[in-house]
N, CA, C and O atoms as a Tinker XYZ file with bonds, in Angstrom:
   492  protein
     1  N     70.546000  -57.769000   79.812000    73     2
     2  CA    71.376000  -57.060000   78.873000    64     1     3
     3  C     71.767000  -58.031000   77.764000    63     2     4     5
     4  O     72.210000  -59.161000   77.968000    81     3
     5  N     71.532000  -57.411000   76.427000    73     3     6
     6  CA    72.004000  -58.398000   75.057000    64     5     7
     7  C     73.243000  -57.521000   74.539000    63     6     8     9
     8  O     73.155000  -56.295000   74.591000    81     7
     9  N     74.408000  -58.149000   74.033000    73     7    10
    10  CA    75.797000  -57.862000   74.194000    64     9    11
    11  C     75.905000  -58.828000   72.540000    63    10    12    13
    12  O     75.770000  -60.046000   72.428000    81    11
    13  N     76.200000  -57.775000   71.350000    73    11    14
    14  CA    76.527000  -58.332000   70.188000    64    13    15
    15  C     77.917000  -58.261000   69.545000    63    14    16    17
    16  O     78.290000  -57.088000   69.567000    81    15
    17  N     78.552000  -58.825000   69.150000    73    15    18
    18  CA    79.826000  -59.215000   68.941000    64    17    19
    19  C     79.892000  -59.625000   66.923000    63    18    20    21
    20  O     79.156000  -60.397000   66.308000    81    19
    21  N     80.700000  -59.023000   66.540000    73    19    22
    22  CA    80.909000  -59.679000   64.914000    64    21    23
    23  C     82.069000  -59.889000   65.238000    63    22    24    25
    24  O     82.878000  -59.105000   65.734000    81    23
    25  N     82.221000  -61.323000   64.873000    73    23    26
    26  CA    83.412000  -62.234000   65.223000    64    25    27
    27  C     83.675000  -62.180000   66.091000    63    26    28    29
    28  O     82.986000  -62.908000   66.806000    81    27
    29  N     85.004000  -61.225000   67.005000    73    27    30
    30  CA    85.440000  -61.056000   67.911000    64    29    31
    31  C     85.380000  -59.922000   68.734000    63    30    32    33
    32  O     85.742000  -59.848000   69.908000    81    31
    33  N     84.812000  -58.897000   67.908000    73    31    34
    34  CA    84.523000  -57.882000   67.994000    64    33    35
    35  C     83.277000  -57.533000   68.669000    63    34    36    37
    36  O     82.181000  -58.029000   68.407000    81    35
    37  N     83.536000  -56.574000   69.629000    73    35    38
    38  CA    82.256000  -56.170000   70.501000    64    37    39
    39  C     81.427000  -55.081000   69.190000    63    38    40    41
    40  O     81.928000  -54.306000   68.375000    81    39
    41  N     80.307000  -55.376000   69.399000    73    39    42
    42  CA    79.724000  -54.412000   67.905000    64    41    43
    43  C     78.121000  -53.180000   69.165000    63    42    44    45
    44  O     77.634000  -52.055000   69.049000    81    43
    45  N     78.018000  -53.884000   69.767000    73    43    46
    46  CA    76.368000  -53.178000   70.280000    64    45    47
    47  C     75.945000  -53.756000   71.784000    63    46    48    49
    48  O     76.251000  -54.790000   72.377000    81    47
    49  N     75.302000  -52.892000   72.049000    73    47    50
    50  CA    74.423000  -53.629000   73.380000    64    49    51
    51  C     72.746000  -53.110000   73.721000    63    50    52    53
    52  O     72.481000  -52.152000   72.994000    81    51
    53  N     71.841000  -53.406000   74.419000    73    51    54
    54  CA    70.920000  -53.525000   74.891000    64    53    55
    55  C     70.477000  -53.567000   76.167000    63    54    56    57
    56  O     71.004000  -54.538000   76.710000    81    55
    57  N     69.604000  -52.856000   77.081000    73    55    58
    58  CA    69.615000  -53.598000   78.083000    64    57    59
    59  C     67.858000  -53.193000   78.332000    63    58    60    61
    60  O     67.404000  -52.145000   77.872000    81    59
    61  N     66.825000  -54.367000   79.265000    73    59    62
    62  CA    65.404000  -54.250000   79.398000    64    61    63
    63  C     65.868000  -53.525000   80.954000    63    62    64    65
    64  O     66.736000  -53.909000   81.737000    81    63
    65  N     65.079000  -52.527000   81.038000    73    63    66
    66  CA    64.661000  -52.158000   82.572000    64    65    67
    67  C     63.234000  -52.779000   82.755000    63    66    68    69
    68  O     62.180000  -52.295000   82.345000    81    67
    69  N     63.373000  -53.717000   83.315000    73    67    70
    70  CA    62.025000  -54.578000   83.655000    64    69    71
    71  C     60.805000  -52.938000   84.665000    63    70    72    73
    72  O     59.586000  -53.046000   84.539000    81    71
    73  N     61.140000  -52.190000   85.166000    73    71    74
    74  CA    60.780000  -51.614000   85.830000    64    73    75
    75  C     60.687000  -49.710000   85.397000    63    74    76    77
    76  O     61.803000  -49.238000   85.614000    81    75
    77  N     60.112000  -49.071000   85.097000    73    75    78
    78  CA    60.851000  -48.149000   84.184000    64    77    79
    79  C     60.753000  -46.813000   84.928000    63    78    80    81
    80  O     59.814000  -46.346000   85.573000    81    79
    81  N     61.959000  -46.327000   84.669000    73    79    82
    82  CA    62.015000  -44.783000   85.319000    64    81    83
    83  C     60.874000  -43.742000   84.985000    63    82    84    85
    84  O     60.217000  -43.081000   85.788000    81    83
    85  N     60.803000  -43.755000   83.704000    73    83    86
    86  CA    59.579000  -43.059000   83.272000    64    85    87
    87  C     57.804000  -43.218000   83.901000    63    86    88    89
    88  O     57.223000  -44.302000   83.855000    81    87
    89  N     57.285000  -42.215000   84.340000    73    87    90
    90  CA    56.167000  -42.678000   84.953000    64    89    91
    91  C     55.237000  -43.305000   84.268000    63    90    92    93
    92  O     55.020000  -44.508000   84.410000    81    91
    93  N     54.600000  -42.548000   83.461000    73    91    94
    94  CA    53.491000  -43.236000   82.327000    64    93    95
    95  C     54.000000  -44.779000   81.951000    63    94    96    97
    96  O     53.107000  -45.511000   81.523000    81    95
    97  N     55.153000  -45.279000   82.048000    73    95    98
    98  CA    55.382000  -47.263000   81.237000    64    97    99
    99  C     55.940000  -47.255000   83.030000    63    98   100   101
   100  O     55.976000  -48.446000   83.342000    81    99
   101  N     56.264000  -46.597000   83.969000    73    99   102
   102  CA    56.258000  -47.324000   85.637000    64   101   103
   103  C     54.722000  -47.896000   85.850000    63   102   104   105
   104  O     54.496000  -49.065000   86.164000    81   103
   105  N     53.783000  -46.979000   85.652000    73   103   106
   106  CA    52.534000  -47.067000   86.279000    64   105   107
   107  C     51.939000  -47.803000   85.034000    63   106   108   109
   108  O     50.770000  -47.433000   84.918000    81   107
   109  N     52.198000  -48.492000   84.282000    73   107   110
   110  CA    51.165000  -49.371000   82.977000    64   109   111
   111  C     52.371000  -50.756000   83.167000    63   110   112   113
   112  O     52.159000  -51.837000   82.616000    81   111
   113  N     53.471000  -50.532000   83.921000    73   111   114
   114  CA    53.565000  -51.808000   83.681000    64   113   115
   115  C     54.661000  -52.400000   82.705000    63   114   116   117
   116  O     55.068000  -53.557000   82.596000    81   115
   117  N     55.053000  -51.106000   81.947000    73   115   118
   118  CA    55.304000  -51.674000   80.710000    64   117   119
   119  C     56.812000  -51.704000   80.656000    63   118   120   121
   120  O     57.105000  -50.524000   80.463000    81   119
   121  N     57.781000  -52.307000   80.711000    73   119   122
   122  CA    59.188000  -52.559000   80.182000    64   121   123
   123  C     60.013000  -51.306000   79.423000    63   122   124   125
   124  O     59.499000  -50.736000   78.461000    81   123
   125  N     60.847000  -51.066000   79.745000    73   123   126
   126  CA    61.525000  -50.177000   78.824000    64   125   127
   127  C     63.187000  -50.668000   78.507000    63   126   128   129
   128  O     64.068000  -51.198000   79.184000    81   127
   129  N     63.075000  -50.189000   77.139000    73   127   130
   130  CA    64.394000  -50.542000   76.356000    64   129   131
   131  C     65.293000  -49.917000   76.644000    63   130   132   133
   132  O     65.090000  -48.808000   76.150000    81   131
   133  N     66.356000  -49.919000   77.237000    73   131   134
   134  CA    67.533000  -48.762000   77.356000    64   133   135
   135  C     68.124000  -48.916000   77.059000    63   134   136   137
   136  O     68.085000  -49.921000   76.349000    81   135
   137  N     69.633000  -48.088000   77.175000    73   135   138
   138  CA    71.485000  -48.134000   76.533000    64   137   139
   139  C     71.045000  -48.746000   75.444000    63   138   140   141
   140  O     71.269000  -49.956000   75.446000    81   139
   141  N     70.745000  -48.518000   74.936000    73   139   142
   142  CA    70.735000  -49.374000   73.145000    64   141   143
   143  C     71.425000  -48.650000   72.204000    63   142   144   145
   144  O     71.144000  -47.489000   71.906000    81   143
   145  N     72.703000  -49.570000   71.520000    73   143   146
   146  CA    73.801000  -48.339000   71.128000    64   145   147
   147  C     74.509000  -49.671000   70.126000    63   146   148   149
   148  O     74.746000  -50.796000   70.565000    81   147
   149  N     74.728000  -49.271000   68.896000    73   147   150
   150  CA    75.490000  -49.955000   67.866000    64   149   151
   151  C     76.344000  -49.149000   67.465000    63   150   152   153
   152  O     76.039000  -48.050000   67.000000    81   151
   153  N     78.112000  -49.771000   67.640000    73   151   154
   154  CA    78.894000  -48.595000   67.387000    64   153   155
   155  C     78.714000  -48.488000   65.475000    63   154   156   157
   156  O     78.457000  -49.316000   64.601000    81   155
   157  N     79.020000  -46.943000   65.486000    73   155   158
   158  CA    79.013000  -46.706000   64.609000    64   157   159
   159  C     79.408000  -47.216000   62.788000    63   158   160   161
   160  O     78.891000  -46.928000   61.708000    81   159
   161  N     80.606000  -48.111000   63.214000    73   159   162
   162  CA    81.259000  -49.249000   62.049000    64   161   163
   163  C     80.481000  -50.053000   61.793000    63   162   164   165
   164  O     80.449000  -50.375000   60.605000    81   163
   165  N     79.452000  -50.786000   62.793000    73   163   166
   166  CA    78.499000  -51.586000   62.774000    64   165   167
   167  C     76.973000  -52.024000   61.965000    63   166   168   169
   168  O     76.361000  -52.961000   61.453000    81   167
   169  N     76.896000  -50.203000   62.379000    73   167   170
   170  CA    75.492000  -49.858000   61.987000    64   169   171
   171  C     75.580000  -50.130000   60.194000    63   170   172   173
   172  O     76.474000  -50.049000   59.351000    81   171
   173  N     73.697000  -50.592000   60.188000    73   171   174
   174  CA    73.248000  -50.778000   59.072000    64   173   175
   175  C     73.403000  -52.202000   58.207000    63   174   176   177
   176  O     72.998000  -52.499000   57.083000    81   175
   177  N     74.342000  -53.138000   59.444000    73   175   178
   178  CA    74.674000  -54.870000   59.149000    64   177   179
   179  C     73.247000  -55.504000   60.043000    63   178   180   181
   180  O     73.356000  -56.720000   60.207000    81   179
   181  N     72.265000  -55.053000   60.495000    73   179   182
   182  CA    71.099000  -55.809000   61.509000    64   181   183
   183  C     71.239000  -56.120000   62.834000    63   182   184   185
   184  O     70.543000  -56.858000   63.531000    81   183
   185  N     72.364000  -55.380000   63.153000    73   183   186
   186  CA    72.502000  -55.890000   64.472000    64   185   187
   187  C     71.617000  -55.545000   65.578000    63   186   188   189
   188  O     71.137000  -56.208000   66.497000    81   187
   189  N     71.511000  -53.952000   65.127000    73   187   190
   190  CA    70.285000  -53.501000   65.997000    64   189   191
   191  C     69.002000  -54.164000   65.988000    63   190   192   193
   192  O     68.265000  -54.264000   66.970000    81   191
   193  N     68.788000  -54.581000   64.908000    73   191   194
   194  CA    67.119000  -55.510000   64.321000    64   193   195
   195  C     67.733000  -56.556000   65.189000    63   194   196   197
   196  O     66.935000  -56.677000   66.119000    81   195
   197  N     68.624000  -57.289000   65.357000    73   195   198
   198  CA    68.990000  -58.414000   65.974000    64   197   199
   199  C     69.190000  -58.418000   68.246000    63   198   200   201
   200  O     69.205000  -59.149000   69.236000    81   199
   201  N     69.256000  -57.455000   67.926000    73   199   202
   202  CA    69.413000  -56.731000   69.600000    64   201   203
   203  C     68.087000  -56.395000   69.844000    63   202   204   205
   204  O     67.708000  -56.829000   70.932000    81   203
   205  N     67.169000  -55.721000   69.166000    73   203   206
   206  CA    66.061000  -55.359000   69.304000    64   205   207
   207  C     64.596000  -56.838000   69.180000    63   206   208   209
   208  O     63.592000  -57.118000   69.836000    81   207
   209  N     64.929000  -57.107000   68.598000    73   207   210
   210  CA    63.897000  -58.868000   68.068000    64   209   211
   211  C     64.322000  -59.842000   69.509000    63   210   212   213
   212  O     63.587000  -60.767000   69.856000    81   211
   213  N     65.377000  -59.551000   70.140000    73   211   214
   214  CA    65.804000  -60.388000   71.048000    64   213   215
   215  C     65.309000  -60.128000   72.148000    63   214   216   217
   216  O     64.762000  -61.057000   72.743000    81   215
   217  N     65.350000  -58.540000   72.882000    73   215   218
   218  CA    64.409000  -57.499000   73.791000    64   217   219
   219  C     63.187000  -57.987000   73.258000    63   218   220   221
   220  O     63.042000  -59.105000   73.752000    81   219
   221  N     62.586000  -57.826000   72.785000    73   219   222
   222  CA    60.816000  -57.842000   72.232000    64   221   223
   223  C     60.540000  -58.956000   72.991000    63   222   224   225
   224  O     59.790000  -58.986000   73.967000    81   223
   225  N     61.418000  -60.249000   72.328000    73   223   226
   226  CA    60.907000  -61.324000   72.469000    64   225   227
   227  C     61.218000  -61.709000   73.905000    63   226   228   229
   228  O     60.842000  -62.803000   74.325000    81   227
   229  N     61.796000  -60.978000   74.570000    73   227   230
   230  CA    62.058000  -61.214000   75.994000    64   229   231
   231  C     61.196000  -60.580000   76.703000    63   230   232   233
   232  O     60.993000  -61.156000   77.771000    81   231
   233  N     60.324000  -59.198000   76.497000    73   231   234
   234  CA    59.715000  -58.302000   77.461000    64   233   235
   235  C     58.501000  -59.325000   76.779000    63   234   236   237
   236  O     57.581000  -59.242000   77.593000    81   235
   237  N     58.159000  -60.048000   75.913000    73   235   238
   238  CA    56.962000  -60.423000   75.663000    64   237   239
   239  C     56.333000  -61.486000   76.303000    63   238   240   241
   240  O     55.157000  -61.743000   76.046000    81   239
   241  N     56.931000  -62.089000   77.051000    73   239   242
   242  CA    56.963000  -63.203000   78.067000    64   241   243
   243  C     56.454000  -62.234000   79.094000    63   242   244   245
   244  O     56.032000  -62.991000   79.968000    81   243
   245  N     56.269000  -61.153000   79.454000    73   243   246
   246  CA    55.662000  -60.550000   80.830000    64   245   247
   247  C     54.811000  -59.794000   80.236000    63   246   248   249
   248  O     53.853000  -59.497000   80.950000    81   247
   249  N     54.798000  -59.238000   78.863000    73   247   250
   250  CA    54.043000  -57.940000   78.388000    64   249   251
   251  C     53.820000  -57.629000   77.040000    63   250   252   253
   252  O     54.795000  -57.503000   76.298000    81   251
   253  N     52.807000  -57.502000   76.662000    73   251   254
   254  CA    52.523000  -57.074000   75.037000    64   253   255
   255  C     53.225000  -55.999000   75.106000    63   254   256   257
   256  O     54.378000  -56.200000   74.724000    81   255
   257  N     52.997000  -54.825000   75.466000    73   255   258
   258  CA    53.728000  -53.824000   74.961000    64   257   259
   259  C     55.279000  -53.381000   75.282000    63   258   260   261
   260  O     55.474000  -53.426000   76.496000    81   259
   261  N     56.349000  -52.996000   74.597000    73   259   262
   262  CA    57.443000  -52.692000   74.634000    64   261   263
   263  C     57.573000  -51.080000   74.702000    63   262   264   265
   264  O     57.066000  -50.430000   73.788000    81   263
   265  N     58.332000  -50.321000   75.912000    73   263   266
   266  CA    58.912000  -48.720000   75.299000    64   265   267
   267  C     60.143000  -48.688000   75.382000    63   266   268   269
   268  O     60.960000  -49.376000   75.993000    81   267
   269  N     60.256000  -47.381000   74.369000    73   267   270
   270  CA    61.517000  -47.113000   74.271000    64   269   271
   271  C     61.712000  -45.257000   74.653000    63   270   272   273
   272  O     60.668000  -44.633000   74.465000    81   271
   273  N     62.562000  -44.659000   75.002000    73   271   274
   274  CA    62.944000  -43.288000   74.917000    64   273   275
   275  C     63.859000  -42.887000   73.481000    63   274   276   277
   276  O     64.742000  -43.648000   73.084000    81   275
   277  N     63.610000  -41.925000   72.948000    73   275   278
   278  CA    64.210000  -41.599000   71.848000    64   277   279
   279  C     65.265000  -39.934000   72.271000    63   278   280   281
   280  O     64.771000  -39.043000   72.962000    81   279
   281  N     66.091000  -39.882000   71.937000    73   279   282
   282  CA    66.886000  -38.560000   72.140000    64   281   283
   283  C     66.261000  -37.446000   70.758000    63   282   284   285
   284  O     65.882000  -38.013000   69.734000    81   283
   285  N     66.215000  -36.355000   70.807000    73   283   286
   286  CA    65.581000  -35.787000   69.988000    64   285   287
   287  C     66.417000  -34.731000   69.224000    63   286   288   289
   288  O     65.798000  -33.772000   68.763000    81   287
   289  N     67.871000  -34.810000   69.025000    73   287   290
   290  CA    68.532000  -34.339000   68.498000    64   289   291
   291  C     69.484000  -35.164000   67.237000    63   290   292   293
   292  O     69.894000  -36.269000   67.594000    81   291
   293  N     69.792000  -34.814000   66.086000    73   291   294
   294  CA    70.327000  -35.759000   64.733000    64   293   295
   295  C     71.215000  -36.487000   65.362000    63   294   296   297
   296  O     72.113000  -36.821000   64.589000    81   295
   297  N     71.384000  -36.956000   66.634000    73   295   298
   298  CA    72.528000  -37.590000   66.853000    64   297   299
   299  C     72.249000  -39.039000   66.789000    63   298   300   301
   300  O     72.939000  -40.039000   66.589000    81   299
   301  N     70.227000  -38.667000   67.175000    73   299   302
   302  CA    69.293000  -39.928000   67.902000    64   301   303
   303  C     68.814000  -40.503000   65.957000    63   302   304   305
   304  O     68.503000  -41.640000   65.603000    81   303
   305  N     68.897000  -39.584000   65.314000    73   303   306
   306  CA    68.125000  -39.807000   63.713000    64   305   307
   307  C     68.280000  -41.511000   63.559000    63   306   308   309
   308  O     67.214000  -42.098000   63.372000    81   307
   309  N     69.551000  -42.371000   63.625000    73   307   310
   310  CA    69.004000  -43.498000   63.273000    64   309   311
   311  C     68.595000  -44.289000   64.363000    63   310   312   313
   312  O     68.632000  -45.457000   63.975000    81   311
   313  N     68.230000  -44.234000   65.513000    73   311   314
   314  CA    67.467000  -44.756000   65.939000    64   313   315
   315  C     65.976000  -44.241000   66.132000    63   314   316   317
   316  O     65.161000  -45.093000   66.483000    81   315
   317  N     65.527000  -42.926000   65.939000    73   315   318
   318  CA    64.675000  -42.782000   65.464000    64   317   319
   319  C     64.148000  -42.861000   64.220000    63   318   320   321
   320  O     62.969000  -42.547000   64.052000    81   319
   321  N     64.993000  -43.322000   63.093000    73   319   322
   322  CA    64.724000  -44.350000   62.276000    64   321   323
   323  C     63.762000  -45.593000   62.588000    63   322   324   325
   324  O     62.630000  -45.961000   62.275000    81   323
   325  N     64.912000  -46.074000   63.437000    73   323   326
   326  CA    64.843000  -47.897000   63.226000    64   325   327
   327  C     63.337000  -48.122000   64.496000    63   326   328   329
   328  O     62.558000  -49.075000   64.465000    81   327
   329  N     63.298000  -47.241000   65.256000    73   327   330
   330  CA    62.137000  -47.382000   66.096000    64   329   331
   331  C     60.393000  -47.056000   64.967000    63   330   332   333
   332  O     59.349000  -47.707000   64.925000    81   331
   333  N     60.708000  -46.130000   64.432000    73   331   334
   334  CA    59.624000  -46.403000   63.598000    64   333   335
   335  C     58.862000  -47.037000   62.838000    63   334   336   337
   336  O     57.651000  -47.233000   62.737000    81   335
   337  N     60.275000  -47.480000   62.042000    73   335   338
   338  CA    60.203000  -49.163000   60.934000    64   337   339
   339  C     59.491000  -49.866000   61.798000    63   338   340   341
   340  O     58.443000  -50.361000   61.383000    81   339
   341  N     59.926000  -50.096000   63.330000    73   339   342
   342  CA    59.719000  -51.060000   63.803000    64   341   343
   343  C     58.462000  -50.905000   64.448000    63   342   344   345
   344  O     58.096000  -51.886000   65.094000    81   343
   345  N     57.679000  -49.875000   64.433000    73   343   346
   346  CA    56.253000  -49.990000   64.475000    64   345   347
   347  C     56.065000  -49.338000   65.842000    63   346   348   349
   348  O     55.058000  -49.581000   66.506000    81   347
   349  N     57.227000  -48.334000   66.365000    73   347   350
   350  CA    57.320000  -47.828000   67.789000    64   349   351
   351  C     56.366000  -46.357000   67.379000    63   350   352   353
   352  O     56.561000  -45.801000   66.298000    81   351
   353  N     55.402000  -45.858000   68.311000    73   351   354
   354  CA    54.509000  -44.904000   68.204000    64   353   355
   355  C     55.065000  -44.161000   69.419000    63   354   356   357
   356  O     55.649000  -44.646000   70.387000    81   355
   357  N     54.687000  -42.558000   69.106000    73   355   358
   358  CA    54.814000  -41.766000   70.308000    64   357   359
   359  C     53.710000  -42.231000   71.553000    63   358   360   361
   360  O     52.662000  -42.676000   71.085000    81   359
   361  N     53.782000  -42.198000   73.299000    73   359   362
   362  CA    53.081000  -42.423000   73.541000    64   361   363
   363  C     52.053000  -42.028000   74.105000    63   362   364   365
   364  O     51.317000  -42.611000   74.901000    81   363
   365  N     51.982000  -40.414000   73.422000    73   363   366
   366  CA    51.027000  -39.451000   73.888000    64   365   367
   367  C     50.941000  -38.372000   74.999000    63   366   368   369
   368  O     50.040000  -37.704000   75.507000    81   367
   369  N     52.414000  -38.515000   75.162000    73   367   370
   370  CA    52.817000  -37.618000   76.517000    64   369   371
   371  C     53.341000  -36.062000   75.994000    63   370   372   373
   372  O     52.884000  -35.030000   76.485000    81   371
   373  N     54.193000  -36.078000   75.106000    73   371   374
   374  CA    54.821000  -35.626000   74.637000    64   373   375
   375  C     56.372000  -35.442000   74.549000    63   374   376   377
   376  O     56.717000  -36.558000   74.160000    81   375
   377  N     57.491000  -34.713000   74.675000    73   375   378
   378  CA    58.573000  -34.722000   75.489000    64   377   379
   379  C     58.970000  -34.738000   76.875000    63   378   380   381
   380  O     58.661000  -33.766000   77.564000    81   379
   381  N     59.621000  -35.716000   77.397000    73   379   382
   382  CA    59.937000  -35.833000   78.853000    64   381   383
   383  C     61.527000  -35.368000   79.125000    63   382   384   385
   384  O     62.364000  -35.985000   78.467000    81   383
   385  N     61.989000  -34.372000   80.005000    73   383   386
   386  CA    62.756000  -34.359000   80.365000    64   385   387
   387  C     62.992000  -34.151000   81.985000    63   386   388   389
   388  O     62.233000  -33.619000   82.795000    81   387
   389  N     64.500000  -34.840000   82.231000    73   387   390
   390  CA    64.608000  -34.371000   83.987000    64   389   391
   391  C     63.420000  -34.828000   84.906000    63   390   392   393
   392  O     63.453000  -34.347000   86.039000    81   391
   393  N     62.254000  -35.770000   84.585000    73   391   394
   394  CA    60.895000  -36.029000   85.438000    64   393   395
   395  C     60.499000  -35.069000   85.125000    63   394   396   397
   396  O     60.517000  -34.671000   86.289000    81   395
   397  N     59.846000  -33.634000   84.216000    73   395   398
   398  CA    59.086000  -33.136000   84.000000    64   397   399
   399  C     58.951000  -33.193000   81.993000    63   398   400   401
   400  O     59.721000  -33.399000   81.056000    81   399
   401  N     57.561000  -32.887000   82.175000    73   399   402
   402  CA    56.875000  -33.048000   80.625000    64   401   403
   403  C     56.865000  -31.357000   80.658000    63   402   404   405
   404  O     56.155000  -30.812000   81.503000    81   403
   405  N     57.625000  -30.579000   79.772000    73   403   406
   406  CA    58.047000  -29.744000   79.127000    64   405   407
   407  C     56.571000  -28.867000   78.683000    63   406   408   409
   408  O     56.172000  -29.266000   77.589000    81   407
   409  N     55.883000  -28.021000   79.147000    73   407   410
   410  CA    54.916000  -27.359000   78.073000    64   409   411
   411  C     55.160000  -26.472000   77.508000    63   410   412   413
   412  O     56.192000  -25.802000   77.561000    81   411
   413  N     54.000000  -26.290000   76.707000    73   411   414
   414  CA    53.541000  -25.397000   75.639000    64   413   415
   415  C     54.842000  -23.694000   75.916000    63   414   416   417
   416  O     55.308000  -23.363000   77.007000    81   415
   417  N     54.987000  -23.278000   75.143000    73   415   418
   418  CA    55.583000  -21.767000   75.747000    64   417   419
   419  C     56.737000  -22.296000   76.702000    63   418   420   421
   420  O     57.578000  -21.411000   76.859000    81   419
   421  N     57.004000  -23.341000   77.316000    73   419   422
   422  CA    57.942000  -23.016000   78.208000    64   421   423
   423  C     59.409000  -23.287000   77.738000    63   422   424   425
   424  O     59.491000  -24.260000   76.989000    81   423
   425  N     60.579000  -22.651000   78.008000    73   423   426
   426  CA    62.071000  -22.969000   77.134000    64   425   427
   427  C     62.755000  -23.788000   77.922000    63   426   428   429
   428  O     62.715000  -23.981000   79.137000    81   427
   429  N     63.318000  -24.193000   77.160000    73   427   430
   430  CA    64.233000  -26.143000   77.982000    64   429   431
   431  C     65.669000  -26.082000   77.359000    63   430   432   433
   432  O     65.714000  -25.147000   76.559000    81   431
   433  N     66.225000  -26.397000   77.400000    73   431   434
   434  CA    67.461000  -26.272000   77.073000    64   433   435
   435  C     67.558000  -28.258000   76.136000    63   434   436   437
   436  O     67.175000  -29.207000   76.820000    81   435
   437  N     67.901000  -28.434000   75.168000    73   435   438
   438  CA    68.249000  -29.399000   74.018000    64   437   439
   439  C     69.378000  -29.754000   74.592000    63   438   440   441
   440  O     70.249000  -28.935000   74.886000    81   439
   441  N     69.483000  -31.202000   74.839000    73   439   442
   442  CA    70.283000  -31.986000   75.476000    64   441   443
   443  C     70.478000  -33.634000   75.538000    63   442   444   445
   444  O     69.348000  -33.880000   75.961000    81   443
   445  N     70.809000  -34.328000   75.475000    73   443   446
   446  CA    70.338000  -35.698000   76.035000    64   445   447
   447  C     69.183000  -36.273000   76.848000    63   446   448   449
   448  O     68.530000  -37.317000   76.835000    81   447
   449  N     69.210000  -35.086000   77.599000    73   447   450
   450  CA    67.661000  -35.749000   78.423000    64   449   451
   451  C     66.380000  -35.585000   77.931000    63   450   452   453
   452  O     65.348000  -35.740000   78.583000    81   451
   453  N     66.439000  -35.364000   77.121000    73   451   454
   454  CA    65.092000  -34.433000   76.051000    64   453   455
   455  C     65.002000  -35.865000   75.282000    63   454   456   457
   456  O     65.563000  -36.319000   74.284000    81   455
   457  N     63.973000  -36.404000   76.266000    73   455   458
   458  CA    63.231000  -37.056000   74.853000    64   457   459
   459  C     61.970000  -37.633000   74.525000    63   458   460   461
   460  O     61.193000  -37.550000   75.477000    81   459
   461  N     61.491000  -38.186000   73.525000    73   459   462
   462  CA    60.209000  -38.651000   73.581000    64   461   463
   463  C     60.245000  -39.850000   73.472000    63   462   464   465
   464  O     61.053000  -40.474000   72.784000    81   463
   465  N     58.885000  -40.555000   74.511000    73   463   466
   466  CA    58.890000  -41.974000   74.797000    64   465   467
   467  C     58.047000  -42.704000   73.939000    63   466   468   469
   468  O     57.463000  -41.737000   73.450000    81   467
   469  N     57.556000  -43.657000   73.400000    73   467   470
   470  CA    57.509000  -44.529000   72.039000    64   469   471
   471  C     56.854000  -46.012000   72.961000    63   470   472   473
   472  O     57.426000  -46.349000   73.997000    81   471
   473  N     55.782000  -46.701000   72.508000    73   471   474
   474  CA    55.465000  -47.748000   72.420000    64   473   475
   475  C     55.137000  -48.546000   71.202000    63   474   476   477
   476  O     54.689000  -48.145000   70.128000    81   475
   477  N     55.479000  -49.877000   71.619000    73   475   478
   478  CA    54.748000  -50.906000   70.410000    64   477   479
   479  C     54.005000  -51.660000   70.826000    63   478   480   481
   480  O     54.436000  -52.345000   71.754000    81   479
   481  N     53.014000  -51.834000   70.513000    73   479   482
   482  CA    52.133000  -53.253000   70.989000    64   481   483
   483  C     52.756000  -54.564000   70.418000    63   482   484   485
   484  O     52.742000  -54.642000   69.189000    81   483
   485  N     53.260000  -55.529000   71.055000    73   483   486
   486  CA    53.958000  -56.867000   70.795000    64   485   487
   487  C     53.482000  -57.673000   69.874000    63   486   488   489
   488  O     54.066000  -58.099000   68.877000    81   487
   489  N     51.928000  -57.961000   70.388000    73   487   490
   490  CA    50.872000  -59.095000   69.924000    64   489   491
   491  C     49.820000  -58.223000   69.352000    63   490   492
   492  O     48.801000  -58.718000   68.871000    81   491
C-alpha cells in the first residue's frame, strides 16, 4: 500500500493485490491495482501520477503487465481519465460484475461493482 500526504495532510492511497480477484489477471499472473482514491481537494496536483508511477514500478519487478478495474459510472470519469493517459487498455473481457461477465441482452443493475478491467504492458 502507497499512502500520500501534502505536508501533513493525508491526500490519497493505493494498494497492489499481488494476487487478483478477477479471473482473467488471477490466471495470467498479472497484479492488480486497487483502493486507488485521491481525495477530492487533491486531485489534479499529480498525486495520482505519483501513487500510480510508484505501483508500476513496484508490480514491475515481478511483471510487465499492470491491471486495473475501472467503475463505470461519472463518479469513476477521472480515473477513467487518468488510466487512459496512462496507456491502460480494456482487456477484452468486457464488463465484470459480482464474478460474472454480464452479456449481450442481459439487464444488471449500475452500481459499484460494474466494471471494466484495463491492462498496460510495463516494458
Amino acid at each position: 500500500m502507497y499512502v500520500a500526504f501534502v505536508e501533513d495532510e493525508f491526500a490519497g492511497y493505493l494498494t497492489i493485490c499481488w494476487t487478483s480477484t478477477y479471473p482473467p489477471f488471477r490466471a495470467a499472473g498479472i497484479p492488480e491495482i486497487v483502493d486507488f482514491n485521491v481525495l477530492p481537494k487533491f486531485r489534479r496536483q499529480r498525486i495520482g501520477t505519483v501513487l500510480m508511477d510508484r505501483a508500476e514500478g513496484e508490480i514491475l519487478r515481478v511483471s510487465d503487465v499492470a491491471g486495473i478495474g475501472v467503475g463505470m459510472t461519472a463518479d469513476y470519469g477521472a480515473a477513467q481519465r487518468l488510466y487512459i493517459i496512462r496507456g491502460y487498455i480494456p482487456d477484452g473481457h468486457g464488463l465484470y460484475q459480482r464474478n460474472h461477465f454480464p452479456t449481450h441482452g442481459e439487464q444488471i443493475t449500475v452500481d459499484d461493482d460494474l466494471a471494466l478491467f484495463l491492462t498496460r504492458k510495463l516494458r
